[in-house]
ZAVEXKOL-162845 format. One record per residue (C-alpha): residue in three letters; residue number from 1; x negated, y negated, z negated. Coordinates in Angstrom, 1 decimal. Layout:
N
(atom ala, NUM, (X, Y, Z))
...
# end
This chain:
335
(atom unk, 1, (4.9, 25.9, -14.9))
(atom unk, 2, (2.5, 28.2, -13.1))
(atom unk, 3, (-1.2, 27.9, -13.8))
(atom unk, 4, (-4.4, 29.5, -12.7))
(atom unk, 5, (-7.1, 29.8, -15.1))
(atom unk, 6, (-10.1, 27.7, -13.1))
(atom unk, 7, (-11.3, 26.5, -16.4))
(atom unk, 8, (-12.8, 28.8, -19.5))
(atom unk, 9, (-10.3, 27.9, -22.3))
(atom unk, 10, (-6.8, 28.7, -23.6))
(atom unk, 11, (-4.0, 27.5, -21.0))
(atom unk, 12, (-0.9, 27.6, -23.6))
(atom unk, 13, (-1.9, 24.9, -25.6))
(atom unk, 14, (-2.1, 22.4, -22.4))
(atom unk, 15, (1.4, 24.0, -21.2))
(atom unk, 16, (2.9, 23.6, -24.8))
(atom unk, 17, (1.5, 19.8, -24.8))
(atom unk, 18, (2.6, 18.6, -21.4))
(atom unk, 19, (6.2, 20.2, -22.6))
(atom unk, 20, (6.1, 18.2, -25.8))
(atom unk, 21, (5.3, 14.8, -24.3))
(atom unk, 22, (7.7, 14.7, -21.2))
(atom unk, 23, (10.1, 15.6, -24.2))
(atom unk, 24, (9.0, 12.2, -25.5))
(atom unk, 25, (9.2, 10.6, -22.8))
(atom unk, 26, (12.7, 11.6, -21.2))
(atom unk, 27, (14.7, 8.0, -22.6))
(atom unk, 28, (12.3, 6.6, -19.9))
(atom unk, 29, (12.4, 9.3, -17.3))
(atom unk, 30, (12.0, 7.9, -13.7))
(atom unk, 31, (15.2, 7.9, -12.4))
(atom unk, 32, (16.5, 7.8, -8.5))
(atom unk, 33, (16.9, 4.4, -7.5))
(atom unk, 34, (15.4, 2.7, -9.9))
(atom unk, 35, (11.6, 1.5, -10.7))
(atom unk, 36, (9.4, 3.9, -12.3))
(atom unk, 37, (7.9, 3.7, -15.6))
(atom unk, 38, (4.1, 2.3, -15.5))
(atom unk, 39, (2.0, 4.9, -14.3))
(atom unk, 40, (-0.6, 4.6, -17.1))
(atom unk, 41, (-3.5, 5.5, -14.8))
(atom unk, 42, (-6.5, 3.8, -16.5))
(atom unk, 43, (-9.5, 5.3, -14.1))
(atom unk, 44, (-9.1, 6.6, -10.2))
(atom unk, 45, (-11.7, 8.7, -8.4))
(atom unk, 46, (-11.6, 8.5, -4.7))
(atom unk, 47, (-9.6, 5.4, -3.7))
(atom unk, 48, (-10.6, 3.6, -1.3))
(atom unk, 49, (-11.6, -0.7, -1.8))
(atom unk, 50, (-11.9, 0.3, -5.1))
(atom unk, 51, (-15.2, 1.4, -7.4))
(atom unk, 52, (-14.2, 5.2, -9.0))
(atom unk, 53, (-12.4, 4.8, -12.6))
(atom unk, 54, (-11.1, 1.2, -11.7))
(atom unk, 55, (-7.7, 1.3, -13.0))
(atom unk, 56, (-4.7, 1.6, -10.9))
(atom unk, 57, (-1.1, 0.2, -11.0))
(atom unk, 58, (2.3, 0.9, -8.6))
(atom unk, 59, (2.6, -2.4, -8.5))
(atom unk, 60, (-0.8, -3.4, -6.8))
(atom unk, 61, (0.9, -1.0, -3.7))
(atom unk, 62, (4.1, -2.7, -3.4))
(atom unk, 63, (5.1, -2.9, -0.4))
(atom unk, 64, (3.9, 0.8, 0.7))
(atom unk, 65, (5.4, 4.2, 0.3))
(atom unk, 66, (4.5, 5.9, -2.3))
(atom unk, 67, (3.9, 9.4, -3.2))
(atom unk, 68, (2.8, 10.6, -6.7))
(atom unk, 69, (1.9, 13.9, -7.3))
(atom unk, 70, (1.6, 15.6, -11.0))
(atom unk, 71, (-0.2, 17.9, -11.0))
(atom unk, 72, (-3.6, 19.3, -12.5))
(atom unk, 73, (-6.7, 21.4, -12.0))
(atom unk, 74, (-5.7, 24.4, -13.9))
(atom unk, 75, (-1.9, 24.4, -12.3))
(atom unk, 76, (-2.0, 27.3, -9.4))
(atom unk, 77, (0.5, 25.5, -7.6))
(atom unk, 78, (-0.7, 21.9, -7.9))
(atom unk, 79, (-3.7, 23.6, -5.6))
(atom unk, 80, (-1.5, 25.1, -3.4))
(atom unk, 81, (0.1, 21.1, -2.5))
(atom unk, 82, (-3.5, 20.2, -1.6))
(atom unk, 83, (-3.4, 21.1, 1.7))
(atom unk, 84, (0.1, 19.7, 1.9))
(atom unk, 85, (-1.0, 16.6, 0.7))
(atom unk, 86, (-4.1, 16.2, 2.4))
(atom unk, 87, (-2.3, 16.6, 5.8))
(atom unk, 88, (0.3, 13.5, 4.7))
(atom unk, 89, (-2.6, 11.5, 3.8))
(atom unk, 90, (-4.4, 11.7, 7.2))
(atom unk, 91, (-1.2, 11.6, 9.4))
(atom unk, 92, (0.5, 8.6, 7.7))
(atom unk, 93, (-2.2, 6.5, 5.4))
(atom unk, 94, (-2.7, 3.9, 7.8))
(atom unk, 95, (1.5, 3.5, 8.2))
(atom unk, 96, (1.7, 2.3, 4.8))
(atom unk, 97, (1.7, 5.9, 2.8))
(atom unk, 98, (0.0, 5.8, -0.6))
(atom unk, 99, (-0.9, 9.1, -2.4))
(atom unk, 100, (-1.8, 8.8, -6.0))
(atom unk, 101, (-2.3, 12.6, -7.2))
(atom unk, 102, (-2.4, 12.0, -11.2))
(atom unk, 103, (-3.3, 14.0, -14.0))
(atom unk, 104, (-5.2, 14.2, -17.6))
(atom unk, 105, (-7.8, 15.1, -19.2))
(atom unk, 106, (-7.3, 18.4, -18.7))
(atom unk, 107, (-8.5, 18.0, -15.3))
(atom unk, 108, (-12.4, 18.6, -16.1))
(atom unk, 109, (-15.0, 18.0, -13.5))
(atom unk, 110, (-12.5, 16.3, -11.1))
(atom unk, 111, (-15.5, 15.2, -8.8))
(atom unk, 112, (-16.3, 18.3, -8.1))
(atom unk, 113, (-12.8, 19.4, -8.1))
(atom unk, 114, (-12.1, 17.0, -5.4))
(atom unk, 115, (-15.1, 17.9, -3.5))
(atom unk, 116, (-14.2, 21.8, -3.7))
(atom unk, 117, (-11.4, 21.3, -2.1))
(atom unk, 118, (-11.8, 18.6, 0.1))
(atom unk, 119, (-9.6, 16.1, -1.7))
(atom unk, 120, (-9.1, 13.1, 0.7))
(atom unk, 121, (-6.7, 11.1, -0.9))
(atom unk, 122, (-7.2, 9.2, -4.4))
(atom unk, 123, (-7.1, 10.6, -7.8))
(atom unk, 124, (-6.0, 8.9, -11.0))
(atom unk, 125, (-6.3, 9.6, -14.3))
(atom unk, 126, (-4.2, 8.6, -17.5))
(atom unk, 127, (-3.1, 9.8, -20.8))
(atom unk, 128, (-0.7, 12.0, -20.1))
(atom unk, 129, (1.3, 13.9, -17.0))
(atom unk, 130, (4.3, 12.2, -16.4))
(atom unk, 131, (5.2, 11.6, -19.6))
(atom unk, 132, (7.5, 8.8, -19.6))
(atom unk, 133, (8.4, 9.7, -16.3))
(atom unk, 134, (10.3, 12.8, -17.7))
(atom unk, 135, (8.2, 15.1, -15.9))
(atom unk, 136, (8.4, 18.4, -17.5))
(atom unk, 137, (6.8, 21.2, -15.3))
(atom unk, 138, (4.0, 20.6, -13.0))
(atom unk, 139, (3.7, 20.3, -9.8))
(atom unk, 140, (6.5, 17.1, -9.3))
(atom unk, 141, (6.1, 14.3, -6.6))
(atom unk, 142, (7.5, 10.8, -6.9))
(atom unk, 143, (8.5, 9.4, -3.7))
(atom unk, 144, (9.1, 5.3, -4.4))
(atom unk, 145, (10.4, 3.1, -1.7))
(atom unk, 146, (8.7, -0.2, -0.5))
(atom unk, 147, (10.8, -1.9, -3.0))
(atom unk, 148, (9.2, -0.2, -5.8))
(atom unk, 149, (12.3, 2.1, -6.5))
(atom unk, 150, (12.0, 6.2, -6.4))
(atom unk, 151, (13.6, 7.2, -3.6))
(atom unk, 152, (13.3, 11.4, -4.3))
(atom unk, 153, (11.9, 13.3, -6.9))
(atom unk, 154, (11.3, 16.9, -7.0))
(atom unk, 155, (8.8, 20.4, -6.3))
(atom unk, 156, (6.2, 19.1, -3.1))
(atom unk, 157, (7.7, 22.5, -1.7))
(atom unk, 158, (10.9, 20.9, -1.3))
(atom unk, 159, (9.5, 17.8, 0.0))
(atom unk, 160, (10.1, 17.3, 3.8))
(atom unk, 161, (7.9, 15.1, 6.1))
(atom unk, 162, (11.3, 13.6, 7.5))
(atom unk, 163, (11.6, 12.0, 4.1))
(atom unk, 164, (8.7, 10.2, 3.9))
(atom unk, 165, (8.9, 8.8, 8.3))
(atom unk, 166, (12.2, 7.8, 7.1))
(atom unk, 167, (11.0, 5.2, 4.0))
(atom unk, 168, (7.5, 4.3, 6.3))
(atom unk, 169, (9.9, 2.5, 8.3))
(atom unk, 170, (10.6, 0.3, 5.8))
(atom unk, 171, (7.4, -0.9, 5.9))
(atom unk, 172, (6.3, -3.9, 7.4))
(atom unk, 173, (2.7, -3.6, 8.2))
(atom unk, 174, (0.5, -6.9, 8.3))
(atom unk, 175, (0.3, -8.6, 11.9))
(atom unk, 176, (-3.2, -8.9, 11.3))
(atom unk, 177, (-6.1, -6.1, 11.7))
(atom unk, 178, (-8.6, -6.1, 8.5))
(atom unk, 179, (-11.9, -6.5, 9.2))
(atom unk, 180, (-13.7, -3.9, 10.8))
(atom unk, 181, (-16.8, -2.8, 9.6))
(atom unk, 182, (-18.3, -1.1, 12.7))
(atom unk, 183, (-20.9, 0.9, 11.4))
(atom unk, 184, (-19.4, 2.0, 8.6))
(atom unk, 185, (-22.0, 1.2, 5.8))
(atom unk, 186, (-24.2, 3.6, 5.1))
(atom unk, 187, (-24.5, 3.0, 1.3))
(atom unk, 188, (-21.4, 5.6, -0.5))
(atom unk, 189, (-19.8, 3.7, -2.6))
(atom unk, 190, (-19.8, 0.5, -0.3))
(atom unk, 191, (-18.4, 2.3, 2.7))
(atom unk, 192, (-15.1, 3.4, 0.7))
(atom unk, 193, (-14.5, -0.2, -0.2))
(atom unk, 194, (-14.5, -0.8, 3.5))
(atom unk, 195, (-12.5, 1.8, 3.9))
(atom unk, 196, (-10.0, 0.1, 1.3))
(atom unk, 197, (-10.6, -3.6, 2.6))
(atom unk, 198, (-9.6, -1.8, 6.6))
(atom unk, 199, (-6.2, -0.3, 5.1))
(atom unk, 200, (-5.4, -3.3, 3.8))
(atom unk, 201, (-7.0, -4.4, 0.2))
(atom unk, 202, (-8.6, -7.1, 1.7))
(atom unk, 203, (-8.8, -9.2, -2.2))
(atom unk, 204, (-9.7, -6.2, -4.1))
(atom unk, 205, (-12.3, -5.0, -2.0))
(atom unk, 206, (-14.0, -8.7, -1.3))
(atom unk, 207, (-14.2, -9.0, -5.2))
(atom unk, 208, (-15.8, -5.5, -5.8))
(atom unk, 209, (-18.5, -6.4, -2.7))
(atom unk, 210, (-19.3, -9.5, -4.5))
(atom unk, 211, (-19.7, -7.9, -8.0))
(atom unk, 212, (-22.2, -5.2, -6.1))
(atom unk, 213, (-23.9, -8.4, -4.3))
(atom unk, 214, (-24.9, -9.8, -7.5))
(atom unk, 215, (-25.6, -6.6, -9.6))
(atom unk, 216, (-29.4, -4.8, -10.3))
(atom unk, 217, (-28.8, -2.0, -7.8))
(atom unk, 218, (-31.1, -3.6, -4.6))
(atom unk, 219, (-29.7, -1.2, -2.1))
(atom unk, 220, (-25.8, -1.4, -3.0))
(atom unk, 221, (-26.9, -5.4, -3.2))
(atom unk, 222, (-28.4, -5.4, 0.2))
(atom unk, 223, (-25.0, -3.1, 1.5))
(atom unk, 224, (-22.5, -4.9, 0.2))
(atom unk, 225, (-24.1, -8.9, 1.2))
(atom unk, 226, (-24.1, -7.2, 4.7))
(atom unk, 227, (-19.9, -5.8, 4.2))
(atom unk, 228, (-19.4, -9.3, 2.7))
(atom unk, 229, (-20.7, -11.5, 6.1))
(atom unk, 230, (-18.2, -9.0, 7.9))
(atom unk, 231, (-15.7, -10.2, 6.3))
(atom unk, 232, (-16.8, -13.8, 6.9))
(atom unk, 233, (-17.0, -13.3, 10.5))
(atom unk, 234, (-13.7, -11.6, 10.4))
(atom unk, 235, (-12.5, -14.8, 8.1))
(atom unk, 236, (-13.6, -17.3, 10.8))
(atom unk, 237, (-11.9, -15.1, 13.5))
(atom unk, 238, (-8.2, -15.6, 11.5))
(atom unk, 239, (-8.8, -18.7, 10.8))
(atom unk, 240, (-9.2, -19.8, 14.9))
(atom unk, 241, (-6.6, -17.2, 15.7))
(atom unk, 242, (-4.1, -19.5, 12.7))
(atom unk, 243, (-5.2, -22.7, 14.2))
(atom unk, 244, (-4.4, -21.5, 18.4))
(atom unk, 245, (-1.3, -20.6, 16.8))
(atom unk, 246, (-0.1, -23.3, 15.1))
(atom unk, 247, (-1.0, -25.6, 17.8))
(atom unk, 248, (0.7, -23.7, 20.8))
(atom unk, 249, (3.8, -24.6, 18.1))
(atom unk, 250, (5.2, -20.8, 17.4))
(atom unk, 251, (4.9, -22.3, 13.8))
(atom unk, 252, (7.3, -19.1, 12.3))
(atom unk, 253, (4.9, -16.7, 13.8))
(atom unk, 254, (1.9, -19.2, 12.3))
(atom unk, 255, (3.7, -18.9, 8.9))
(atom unk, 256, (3.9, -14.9, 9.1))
(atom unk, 257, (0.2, -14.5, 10.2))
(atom unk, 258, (-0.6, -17.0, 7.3))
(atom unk, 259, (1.1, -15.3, 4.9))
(atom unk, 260, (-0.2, -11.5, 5.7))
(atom unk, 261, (-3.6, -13.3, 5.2))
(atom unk, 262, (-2.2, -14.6, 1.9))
(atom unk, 263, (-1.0, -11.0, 0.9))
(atom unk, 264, (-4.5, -9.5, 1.9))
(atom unk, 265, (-6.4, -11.6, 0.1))
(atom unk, 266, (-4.5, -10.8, -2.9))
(atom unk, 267, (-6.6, -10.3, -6.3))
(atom unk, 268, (-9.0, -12.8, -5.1))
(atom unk, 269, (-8.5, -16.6, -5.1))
(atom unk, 270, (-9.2, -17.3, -1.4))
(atom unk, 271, (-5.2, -16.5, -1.4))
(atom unk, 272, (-4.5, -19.1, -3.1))
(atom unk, 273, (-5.6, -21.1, 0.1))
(atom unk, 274, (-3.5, -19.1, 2.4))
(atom unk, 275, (-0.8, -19.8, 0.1))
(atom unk, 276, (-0.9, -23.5, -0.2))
(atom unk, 277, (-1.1, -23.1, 3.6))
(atom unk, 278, (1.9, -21.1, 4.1))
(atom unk, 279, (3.5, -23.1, 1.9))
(atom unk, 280, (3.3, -26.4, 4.3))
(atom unk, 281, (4.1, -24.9, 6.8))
(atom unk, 282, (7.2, -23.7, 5.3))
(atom unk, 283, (8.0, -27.6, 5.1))
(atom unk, 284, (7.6, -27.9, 8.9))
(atom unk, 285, (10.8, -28.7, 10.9))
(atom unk, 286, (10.0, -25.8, 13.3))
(atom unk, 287, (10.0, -23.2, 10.6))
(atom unk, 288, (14.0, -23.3, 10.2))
(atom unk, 289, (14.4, -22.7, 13.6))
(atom unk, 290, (12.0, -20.0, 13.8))
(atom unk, 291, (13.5, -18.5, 10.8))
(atom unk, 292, (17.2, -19.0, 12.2))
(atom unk, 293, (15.8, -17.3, 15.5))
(atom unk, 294, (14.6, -13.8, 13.7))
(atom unk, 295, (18.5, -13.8, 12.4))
(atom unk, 296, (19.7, -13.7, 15.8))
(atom unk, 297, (17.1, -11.2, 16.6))
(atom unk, 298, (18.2, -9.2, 14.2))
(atom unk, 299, (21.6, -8.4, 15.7))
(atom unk, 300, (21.8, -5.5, 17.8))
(atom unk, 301, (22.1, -6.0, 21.0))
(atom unk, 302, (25.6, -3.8, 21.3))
(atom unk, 303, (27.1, -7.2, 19.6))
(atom unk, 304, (25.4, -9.5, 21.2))
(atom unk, 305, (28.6, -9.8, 24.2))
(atom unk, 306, (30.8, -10.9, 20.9))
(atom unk, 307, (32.0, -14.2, 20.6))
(atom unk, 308, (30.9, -14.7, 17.2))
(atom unk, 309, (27.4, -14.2, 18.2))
(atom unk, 310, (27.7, -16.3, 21.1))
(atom unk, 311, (29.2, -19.0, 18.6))
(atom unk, 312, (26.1, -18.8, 16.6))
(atom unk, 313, (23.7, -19.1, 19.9))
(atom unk, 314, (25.7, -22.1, 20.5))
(atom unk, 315, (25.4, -23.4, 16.9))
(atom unk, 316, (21.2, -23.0, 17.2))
(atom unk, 317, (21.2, -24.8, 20.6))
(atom unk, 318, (23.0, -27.5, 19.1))
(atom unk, 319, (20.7, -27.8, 16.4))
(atom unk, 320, (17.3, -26.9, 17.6))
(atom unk, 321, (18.1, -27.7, 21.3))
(atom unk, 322, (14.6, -29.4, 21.8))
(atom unk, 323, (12.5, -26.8, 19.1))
(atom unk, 324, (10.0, -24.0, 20.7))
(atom unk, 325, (12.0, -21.9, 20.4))
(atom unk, 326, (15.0, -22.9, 22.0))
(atom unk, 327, (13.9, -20.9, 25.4))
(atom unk, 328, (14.2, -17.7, 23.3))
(atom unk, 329, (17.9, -18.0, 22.2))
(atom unk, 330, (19.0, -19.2, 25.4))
(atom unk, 331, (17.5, -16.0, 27.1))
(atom unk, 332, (19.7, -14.1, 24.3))
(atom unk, 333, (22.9, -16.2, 25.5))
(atom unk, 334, (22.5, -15.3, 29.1))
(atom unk, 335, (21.3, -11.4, 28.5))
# end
């Protein structure tokens, strides 16, 4: 482990200590393929939807590639991935990439560490460095899959871009914008919710503008009521956009909006509505055949001329011959 001494105090202790505890840890050590131990982040700095030191969880960003980076202030080579970093972040946040730089603390003064070096993507902060994820020299990236499983592990050197394009395709991003808060708010910490609640943490960041609506600070008060009615304007905008669709009777496509809503909303119990809605809808005789269209769909097209797909076109007319979307599979028969 390299280090640069940014910080006035002994460095061999912190190097001896961060040895020690991913000795601890190694029966747990994140392996490839499989889920990662709990992060143990219980603050963050600079995520956006959320307030700085909310906690944070891999969990709450399944779904979404994944990168976690070890690392820490006083590691000369942790520094040197900023850059690195910071590019990924800006190029491939809003296609589902997550960056959750963690550390100790040992990190002193992150704010103005992040600051310093122009730290755009978020921070979090636990008891340890990797420790049950077998980490045992600093800096080491995580990549973890939409599934929640690490998918490579190693130096951010040997990390290559073509890595990370290749698991953002496994993301399915929502088919539904977030809200868009156009001017950005001009109160600090309510414009990084906005920035959350426009990547997709629609729940999270609604329940952290309503906690600011309701709290002593007037002018966070007054910022976040005005974020909130966004959202309410946006809200009646889905809800007419649901409604259109259900009734021109694409009723899979009205379950997939429905559910993206549901999924957004999560952490705050307006999804429960979305839920209960999704799951009626799932009851409608429509759904099957939508469902049984996006199978078809799913064959490429170079074995489309086979006779068993043709058999199963045949099967779908048979059975949802009169459904909406019966037009659809018989364009795939004749293609």
């Amino acid at each position: 482990m390299s280090t640069t001494n940014n910080n006035p105090r002994p460095l061999l202790p912190f190097a001896i200590a961060l040895l020690l505890c991913a000795g601890l840890g190694s029966a747990e050590a994140a392996q490839v393929g499989q889920a990662p131990p709990p992060l143990g982040a219980t603050a963050s700095l600079n995520l956006a939807g959320q307030p700085d030191d909310a906690p944070v969880t891999i969990e709450q960003f399944r779904g979404r590639v994944i990168l976690v980076d070890f690392w820490a202030t006083w590691c000369g080579p942790c520094i040197a991935s900023i850059p690195k970093l910071n590019k990924l972040h800006k190029t491939y946040a809003d296609q589902g990439l997550v960056i959750l730089a963690h550390t100790d603390a040992s990190s002193r003064n992150l704010p103005a560490f992040i600051k310093q070096h122009s730290i755009v993507y978020p921070i979090t902060i636990g008891g340890d460095i990797g420790r049950s994820w077998g980490v045992t020299g600093i800096p080491r990236v995580f990549l973890i899959d939409p599934e929640g499983r690490v998918a490579w592990t190693g130096h951010p050197a040997g990390m290559k871009e073509e890595q990370i394009v290749e698991l953002l395709q496994q993301v399915q991003l929502s088919p539904i914008a977030m809200p868009n808060f156009d001017p950005a708010s001009g109160h600090e910490q309510v414009a990084s919710i906005e920035a959350g609640i426009s990547r997709g943490q629609l729940g999270v960041g609604a329940r952290a503008l309503e906690r600011l609506a309701q709290g002593r600070d007037e002018t966070a008060a007054n910022a976040a009521r005005s974020s909130l009615a966004a959202i309410g304007a946006w809200r009646e905008g889905v809800d007419t956009h649901i409604k259109e669709l259900e009734e021109s009777g694409d009723i899979y496509a009205t379950w997939q909006t429905v559910e993206a809503v549901a999924e957004a909303w999560t952490g705050h119990p307006t999804a429960r509505d979305y839920q209960n809605q999704a799951r009626e809808l799932r009851r409608h005789p429509e759904w099957r055949a939508g469902e049984e269209l996006q199978r078809l769909l799913a064959i490429p097209e170079a074995q489309r001329s086979d006779a068993r797909f043709q058999r199963m076109v045949e099967a779908f007319l048979r059975r949802y011959g009169d459904s909406f979307y019966a037009e659809q599979v018989q364009a795939l028969q004749q293609g």
